[in-house]
Each structure stands twice: as structure tokens, then as C-alpha cells.
C-alpha positions as CSV (number, residue, x, y, z in Angstrom):
1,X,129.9,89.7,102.2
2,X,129.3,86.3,100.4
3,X,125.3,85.4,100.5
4,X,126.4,82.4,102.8
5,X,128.4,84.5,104.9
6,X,125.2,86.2,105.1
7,X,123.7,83.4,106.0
8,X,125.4,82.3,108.7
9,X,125.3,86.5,110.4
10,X,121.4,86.3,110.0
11,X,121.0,82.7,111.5
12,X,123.1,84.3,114.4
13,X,120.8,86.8,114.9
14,X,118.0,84.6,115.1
15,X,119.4,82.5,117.8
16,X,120.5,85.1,119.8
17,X,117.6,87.6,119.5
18,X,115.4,86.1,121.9
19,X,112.6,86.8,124.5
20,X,111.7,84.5,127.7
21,X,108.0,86.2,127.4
22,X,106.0,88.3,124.7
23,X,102.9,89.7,125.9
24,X,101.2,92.3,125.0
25,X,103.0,95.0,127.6
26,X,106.5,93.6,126.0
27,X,104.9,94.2,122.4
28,X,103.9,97.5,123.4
29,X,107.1,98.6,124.6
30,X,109.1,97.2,122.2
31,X,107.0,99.0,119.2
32,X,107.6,102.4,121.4
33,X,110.9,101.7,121.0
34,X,111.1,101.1,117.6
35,X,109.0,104.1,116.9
36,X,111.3,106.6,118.9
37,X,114.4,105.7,117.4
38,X,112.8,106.2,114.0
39,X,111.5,109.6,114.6
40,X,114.6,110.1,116.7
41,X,116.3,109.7,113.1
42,X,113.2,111.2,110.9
43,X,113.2,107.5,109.1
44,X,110.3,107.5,107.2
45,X,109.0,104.0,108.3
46,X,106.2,101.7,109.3
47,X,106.0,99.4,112.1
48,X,104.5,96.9,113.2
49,X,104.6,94.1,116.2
50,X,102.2,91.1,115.7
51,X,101.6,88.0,117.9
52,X,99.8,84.9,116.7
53,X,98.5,86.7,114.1
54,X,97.0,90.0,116.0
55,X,98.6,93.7,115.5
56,X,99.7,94.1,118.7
57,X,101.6,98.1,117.8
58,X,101.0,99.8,114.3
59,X,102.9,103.3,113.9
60,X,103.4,105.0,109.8
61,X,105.8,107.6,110.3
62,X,105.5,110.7,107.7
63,X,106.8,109.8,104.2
64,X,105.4,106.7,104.4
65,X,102.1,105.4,102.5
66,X,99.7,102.4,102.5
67,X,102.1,100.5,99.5
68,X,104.6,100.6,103.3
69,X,101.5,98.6,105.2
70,X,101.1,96.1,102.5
71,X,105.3,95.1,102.4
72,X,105.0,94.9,105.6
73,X,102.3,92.3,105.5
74,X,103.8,90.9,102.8
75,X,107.0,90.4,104.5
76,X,105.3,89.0,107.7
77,X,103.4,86.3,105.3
78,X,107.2,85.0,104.8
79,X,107.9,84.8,108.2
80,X,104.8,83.7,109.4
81,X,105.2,80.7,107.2
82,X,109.1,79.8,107.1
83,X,109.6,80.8,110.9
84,X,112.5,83.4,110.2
85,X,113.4,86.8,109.2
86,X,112.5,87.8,105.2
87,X,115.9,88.7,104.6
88,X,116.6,85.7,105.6
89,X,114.5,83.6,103.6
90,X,115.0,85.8,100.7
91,X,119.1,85.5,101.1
92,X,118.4,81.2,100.8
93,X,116.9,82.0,97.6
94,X,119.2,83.7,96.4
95,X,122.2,81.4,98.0
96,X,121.0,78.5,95.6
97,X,121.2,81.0,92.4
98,X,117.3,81.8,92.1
99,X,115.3,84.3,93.6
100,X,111.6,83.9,96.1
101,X,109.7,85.1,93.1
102,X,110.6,82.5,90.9
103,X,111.1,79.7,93.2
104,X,109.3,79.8,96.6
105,X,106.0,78.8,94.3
106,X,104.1,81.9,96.4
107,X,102.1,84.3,95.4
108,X,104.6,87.2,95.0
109,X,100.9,89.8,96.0
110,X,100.8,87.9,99.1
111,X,104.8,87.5,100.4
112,X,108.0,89.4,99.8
113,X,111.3,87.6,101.0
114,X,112.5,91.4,101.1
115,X,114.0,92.5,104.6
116,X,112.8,93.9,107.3
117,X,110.4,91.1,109.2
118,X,111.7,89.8,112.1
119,X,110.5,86.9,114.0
120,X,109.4,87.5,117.5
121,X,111.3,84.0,118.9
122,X,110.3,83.1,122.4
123,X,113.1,80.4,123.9
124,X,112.2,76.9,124.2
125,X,108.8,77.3,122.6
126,X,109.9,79.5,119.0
127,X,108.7,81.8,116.4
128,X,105.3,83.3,118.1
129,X,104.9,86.9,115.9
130,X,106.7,88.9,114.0
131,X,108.1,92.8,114.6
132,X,109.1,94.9,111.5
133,X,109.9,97.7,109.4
134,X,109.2,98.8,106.2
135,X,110.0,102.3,104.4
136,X,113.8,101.8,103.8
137,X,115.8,99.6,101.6
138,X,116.0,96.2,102.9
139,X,118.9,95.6,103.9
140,X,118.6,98.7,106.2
141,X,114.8,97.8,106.8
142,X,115.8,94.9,108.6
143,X,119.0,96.6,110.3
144,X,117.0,98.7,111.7
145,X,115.0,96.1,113.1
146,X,117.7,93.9,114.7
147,X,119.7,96.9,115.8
148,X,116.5,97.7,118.4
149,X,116.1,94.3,119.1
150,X,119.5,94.1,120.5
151,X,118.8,96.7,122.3
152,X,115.6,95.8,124.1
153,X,116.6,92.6,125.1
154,X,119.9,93.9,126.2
């Protein structure tokens, strides 16, 4: 797959992985989800649902260590501040021959455009929190992540 064919897929899954509401009930259930299908699997991953900012669900599977918390942070930095998914962001990057680290101007202690952060998109008002995975590589990481959203939202 070409980066801007990648592009295009993960733009796609933005638009059509959306919620009408995100409280803290559908941020609960939806980090329940995310954890059962991980130990369901024995993926050694940490998750994480956020909303304006607050840790709404936390889980750190076994195999996983505090290095897993801080991508995850990292990654949630990225979409906190561009509004979409860190494999996304990181994919533009790399789309116009460079790479986040060297171009974004960002400290690279503080973001990673590295998958797995996914924007918690609410339709008609936007980007409101993030949900996300971290403990696989990226590509798989963020996978993951879009693969339960479809689910949940059906």
C-alpha cells in the first residue's frame, strides 16, 4: 500500500468511526471491550480511553511496562493536538518524504506520531478524547484499535 493510499484508508476511518455521545458509561464500556478482546488474544497491551483530557479507562495487560503508559501518552499528545489518529499524522509525515521527529518541530519526549491513538470523534461537534493501544507494533497497535471500534459502534 502506497503512503497516500494509506492515507486515504485512515481518513476513511476517521469519518466513519463515529459516536452521537461519549460519556463516561460509553467510555467505560468501550475500554471493557478493548480489554476483553486483548486478553481474549493474550496481547500484551495498554489501554487507555480519555475525554477532554481525563482517563476515563486505564488497563496494562501482563508483558506490558510503564515505557507502554508513556507511548501511550505520547501518542495521545499527537492526537490531542492535530485532531486525528497518530498513524495518521505520522503517515502525512512521511507522505511528504520526512518523518514527525524531524519535521513536526515537537518535542519527540512529549509526542510520537507512531500508531495506535485514536480519536474519540463525536458527529457534528468532533475530536473530544482519544482511545488507544500501546504494546504492539504500530501498525497493529492501531489495528487493533479501529478493529473494536467498528465493532462497538456497529
Amino acid at each position: 500500500m502506497t503512503e497516500a493510499e494509506r492515507l486515504a484508508q485512515l481518513a476513511e476511518q476517521e469519518e466513519r468511526l463515529q459516536f452521537t455521545k461519549f460519556d463516561n458509561e460509553t467510555a467505560l464500556a468501550l475500554g471493557q471491550q478493548l480489554l476483553a478482546a486483548a486478553r481474549e488474544r493474550g496481547l500484551p497491551v495498554t489501554i487507555s480511553v480519555r475525554r477532554n483530557g481525563q482517563r476515563l479507562f486505564h488497563a496494562a495487560l501482563p508483558g506490558t511496562s510503564p515505557d507502554n503508559d508513556a507511548w501511550i501518552e505520547r501518542k495521545s499528545r499527537v492526537v490531542d493536538r492535530y485532531g486525528h489518529s497518530s498513524f495518521l499524522v505520522g503517515t502525512q509525515f512521511r507522505a511528504k518524504g520526512g518523518s514527525f521527529e524531524e519535521h513536526s518541530r515537537l518535542d519527540p519526549d512529549e509526542y510520537a506520531a507512531h500508531g495506535g491513538v485514536f480519536p474519540v470523534i463525536v458527529r457534528g461537534v468532533g475530536p473530544i478524547g482519544t482511545v488507544g493501544v500501546s504494546g504492539l507494533p504500530q501498525a497493529e497497535d492501531h489495528a487493533f484499535v479501529v478493529e473494536q471500534l467498528e465493532t462497538f459502534l456497529g
